[in-house]
C-alpha positions as CSV (number, residue, x, y, z in Angstrom):
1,X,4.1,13.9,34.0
2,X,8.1,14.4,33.6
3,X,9.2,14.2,30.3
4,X,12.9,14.0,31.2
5,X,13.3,10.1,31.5
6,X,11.3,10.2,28.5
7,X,13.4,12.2,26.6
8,X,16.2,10.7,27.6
9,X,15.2,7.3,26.3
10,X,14.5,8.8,23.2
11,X,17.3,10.1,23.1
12,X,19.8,7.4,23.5
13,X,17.6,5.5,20.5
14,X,18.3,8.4,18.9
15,X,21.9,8.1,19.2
16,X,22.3,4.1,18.6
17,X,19.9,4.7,15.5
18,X,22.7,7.2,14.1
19,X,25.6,5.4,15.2
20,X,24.2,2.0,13.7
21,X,22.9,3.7,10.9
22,X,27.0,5.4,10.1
23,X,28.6,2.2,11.3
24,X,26.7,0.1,8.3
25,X,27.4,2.9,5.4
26,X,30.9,3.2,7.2
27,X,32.0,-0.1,7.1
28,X,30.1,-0.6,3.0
29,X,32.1,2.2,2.0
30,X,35.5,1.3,3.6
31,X,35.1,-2.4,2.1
32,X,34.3,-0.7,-1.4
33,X,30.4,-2.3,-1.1
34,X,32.0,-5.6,-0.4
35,X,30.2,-6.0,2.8
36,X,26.6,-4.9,1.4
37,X,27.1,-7.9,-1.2
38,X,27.9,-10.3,1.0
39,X,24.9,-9.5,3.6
40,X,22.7,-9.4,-0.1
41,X,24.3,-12.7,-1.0
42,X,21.6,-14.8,-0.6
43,X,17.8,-14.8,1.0
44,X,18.5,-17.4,3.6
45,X,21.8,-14.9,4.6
46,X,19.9,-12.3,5.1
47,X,16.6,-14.6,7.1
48,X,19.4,-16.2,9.2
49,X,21.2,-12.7,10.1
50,X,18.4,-10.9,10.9
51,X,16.8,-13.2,13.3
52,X,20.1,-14.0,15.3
53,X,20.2,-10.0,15.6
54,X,16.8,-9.9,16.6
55,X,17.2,-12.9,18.8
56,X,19.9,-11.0,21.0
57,X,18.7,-9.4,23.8
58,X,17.8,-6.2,24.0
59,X,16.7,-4.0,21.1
60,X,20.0,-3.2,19.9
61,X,19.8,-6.1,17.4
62,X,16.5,-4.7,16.1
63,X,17.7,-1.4,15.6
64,X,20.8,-2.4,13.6
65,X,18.5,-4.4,11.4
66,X,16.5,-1.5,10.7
67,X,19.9,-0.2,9.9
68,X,20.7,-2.6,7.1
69,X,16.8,-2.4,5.9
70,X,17.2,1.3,5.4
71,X,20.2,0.7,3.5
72,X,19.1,-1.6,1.5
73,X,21.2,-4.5,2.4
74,X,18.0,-6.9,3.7
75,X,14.8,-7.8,2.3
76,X,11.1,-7.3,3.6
77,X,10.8,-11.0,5.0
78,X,14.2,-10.2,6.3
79,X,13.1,-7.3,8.5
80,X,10.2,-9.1,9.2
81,X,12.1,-12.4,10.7
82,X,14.1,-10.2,12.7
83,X,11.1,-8.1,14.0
84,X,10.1,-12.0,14.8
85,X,12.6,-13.4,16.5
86,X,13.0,-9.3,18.9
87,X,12.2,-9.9,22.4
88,X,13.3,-6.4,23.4
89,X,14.5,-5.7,27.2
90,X,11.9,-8.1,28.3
91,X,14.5,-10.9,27.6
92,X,16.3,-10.0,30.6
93,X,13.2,-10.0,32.3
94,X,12.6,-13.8,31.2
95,X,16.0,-14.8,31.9
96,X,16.5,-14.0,35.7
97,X,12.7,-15.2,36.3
98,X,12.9,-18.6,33.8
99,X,16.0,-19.0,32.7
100,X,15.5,-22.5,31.2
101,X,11.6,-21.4,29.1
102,X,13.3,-18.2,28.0
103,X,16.3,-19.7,26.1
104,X,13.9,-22.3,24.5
105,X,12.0,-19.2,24.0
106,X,14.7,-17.2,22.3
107,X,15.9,-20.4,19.9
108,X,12.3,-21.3,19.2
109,X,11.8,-17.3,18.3
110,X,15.0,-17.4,16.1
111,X,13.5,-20.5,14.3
112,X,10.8,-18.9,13.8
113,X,12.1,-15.5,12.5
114,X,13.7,-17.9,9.6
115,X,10.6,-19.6,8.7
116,X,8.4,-16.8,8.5
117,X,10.9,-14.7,6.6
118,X,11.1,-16.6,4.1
119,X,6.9,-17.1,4.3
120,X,6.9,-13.3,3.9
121,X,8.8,-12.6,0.9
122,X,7.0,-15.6,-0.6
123,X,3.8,-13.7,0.0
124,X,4.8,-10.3,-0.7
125,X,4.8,-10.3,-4.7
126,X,1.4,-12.3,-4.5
127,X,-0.3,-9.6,-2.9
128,X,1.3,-7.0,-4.8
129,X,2.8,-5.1,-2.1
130,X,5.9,-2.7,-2.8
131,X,8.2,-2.2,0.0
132,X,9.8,1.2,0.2
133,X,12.7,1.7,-1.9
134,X,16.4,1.4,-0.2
135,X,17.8,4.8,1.3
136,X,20.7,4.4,-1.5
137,X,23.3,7.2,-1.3
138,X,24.3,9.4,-3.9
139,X,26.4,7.4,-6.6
140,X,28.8,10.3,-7.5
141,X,32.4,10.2,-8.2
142,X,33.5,10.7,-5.1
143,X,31.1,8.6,-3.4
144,X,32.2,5.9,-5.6
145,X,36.0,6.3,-4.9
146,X,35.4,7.5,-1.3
147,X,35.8,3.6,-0.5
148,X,39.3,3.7,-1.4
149,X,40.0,6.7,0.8
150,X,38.5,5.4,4.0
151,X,39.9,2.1,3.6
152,X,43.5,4.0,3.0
153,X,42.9,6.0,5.7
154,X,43.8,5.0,9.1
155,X,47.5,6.6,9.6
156,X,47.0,9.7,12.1
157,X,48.2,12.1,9.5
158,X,44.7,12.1,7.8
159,X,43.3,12.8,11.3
160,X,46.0,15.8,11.9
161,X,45.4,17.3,8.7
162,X,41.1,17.5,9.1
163,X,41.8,18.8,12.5
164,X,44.2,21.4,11.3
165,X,41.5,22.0,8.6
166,X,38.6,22.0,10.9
167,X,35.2,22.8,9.7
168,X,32.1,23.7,11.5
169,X,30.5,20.6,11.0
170,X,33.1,18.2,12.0
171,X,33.6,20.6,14.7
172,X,29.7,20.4,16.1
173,X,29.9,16.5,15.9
174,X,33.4,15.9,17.6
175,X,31.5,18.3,20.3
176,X,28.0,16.3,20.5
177,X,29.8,12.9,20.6
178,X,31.9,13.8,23.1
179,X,29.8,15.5,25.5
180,X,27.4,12.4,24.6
181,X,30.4,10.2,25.8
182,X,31.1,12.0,28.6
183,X,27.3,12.0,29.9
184,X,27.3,8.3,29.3
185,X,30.8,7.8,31.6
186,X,29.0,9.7,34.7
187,X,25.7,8.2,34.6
188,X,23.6,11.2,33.6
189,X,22.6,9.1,30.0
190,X,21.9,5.8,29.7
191,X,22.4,3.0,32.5
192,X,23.3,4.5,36.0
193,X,25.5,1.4,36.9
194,X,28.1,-0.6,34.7
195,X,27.2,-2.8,32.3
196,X,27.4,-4.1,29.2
197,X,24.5,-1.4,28.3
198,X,27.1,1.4,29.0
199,X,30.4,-0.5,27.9
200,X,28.5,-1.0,24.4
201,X,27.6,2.7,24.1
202,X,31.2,4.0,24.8
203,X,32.3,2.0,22.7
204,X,30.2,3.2,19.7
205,X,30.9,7.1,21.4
206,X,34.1,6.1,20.5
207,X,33.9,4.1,16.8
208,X,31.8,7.1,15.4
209,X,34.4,9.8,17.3
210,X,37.0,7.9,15.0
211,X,34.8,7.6,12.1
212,X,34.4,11.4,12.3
213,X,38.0,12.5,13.1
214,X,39.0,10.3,9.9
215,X,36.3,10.7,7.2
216,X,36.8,13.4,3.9
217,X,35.2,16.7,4.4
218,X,33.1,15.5,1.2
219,X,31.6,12.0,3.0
220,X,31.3,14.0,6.7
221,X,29.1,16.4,4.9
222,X,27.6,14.5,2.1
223,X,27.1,11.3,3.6
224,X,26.9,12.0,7.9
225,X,25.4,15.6,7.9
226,X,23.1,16.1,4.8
227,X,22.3,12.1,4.6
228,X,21.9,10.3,8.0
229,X,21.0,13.7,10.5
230,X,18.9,15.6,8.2
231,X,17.4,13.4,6.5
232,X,16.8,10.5,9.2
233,X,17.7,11.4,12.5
234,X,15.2,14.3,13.3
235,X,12.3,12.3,12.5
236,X,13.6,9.4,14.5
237,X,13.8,11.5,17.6
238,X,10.1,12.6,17.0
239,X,9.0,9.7,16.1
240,X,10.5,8.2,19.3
241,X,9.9,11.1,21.9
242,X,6.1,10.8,20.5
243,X,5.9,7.4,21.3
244,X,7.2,6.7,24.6
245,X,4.8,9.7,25.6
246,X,1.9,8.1,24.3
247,X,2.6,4.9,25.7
248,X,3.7,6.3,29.0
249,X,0.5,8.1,29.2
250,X,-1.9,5.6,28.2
251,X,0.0,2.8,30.4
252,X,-0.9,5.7,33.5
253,X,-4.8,6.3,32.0
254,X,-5.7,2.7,31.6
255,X,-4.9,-0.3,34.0
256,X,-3.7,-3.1,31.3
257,X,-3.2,-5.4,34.6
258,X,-7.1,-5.0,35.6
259,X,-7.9,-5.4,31.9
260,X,-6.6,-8.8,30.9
261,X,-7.6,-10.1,34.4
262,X,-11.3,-9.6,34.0
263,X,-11.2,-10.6,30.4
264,X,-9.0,-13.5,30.7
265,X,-10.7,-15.5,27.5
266,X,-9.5,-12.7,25.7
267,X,-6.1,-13.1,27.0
268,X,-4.5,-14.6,24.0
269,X,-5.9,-11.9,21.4
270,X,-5.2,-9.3,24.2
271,X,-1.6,-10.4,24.3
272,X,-1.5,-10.3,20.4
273,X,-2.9,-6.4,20.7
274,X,-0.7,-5.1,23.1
275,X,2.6,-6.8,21.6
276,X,1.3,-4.1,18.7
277,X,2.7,-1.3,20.9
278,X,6.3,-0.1,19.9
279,X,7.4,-0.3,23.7
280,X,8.6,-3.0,26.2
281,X,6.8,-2.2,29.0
282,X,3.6,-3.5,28.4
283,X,5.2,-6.6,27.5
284,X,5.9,-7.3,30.8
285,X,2.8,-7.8,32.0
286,X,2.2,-11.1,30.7
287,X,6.3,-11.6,31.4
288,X,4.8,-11.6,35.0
289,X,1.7,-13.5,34.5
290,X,3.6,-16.2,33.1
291,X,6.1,-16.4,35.8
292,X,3.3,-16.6,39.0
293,X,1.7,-19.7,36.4
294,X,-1.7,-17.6,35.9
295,X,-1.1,-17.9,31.7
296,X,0.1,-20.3,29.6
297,X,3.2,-20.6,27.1
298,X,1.3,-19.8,23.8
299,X,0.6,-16.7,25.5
300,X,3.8,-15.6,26.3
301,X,5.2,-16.6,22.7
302,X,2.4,-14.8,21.2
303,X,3.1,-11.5,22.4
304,X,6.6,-12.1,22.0
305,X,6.1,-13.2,18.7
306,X,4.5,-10.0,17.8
307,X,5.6,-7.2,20.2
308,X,9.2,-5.9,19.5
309,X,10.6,-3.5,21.9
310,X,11.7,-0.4,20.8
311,X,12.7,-1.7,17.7
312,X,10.0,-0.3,15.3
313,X,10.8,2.8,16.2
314,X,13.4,3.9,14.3
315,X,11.3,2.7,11.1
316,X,8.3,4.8,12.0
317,X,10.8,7.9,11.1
318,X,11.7,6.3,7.6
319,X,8.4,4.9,6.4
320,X,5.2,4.6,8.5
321,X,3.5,2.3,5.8
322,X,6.3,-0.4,6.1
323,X,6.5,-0.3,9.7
324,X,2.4,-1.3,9.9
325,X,3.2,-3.6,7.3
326,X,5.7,-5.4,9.4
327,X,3.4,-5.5,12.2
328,X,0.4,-6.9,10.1
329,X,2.5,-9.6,9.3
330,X,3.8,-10.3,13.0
331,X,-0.2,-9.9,14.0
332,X,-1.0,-12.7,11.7
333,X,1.7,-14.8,12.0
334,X,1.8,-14.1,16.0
335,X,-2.3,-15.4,16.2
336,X,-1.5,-18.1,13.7
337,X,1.2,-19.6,16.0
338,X,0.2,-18.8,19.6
339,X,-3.3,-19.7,18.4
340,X,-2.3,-23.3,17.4
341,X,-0.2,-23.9,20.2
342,X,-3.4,-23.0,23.0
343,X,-5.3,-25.3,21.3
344,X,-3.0,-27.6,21.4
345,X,-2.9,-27.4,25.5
346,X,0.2,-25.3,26.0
């Protein structure tokens, strides 16, 4: 088995995870937590956000709403709308093969994501569960005023004087981003043609490169180094690397194709199973199916209801008992939905 491509898709959800994760305390920070009150605002804020980032193809809107989850910023029936309402790469799939079924798809998903969002926080209390707490950051002096300092800091003096005063740290990450960039520009990371895929991650190659030329010794270290790599990003590297390679070799050890085929009145529960897997491929089995006619459209929103991409995976790192949670709820809802709408004849 080579664990190269592997790795490397870990890998780049590694890096989005980090650069989404220090965009969102970036931005709170700079705005002097304006920007985490607004997004906090209201419930129905926070349902219609997170399902228009999930809705987006992809699972880049998945993983910045794990972002703002992690933070703090969205609730559990948030995170849960948007896990809704994520497609993951299959959506390109859907569009070049139906075009018409999978915006409908996407819209009724985003609908969806709303709904049930605001279903889940509804039932939450009732059943007494306790999400896990918000990965606040330390409320210090400095923390508090550091605000001020980012906001007040974008003339390139700030940037000459932390280069002339160049630590270790800062000195690691320029390197790592950088050479990250680079890998990205020749094809070695990440897509191996242009596209929006690879304009979006030099861009970010380049937002956190300026976020880490311009931050305070006291936030790079306090707030990038101690707080979002040692405390999140190892595990969500694990957690990823691990599994992709159990997906990848289960997906070689057991033919799901041959499996639905022969138990094709299970098909519907099947689809709601396998949308359980943090991982797009599977997904596009039924993708397929649905696209030669040989299953119906409560089948294909049920595992898209459910499944989520990569998405999940970043979560897995922070807390594994939120992240089954979440997918208890998509189960249920998923089976509830797609379950109605086959007996109903579609």
């Amino acid at each position: 088995m080579d664990l190269f491509p592997i790795f490397i898709h870990a890998l780049l959800i590694t890096v989005f995870v980090f650069v989404m994760m220090l965009l969102v305390d970036f931005v709170d920070a700079a705005s002097k937590r304006r920007v985490s009150a607004a997004i906090k605002g209201g419930p129905w804020r926070q349902y219609t956000l997170a399902s228009f980032l999930g809705s987006t193809p992809g699972c880049l809107g998945a993983f910045m709403n794990v972002s703002l989850y992690v933070h703090g910023l969205i609730s559990f029936g948030a995170i849960v709308g948007g896990m809704i309402a994520t497609s993951g790469d299959e959506a390109f799939v859907m569009l070049s093969q139906f075009p018409g079924t999978a915006l409908g798809l996407f819209l009724l998903l985003f609908v969806m994501g709303i709904f049930f969002a605001w279903i889940s926080d509804r039932i939450v209390p009732v059943l007494g569960i306790v999400p896990c707490e918000s990965c606040a950051d330390l409320q210090c002096e400095e923390c508090l005023t550091e605000g001020e300092k980012i906001g007040s800091a974008f003339r390139p003096g700030h940037i000459l004087d932390n280069m002339r005063a160049l630590s270790f740290t800062r000195f690691l990450l320029l390197l790592l981003i950088v050479s990250f960039f680079v890998m990205v520009l020749s094809g070695i990371v990440g897509p191996s043609t242009w596209g929006w895929k690879r304009v979006t991650f030099l861009s970010l190659s380049v937002c956190t490169l300026y976020i880490v030329l311009l931050s305070s010794e006291h936030y790079l270290q306090s707030h990038i180094w101690e707080h979002i790599i040692r405390k999140h990003l190892f595990r969500v590297f694990l957690w990823s690397f691990g599994a992709l390679l159990f997906v990848h070799w289960g997906l070689a050890f057991w033919n799901l194709d041959a499996f639905i085929q022969e138990h094709m009145v299970w098909v519907l529960f099947t689809a709601a199973l396998i949308g359980m897997i943090p991982e797009s491929g599977p997904h596009l089995v039924f993708v397929m199916m649905y696209a030669q006619g040989l299953i119906p459209f409560s089948v294909l929103l049920t595992t898209s209801f459910i499944q989520d991409g990569h998405g999940m995976l970043p979560l897995l790192s922070y807390s594994l008992r939120d992240s089954i949670l979440i997918k208890t709820f998509n189960l249920v809802f998923g089976l509830l939905t797609g379950g109605i709408l086959f007996a109903a004849g579609f």
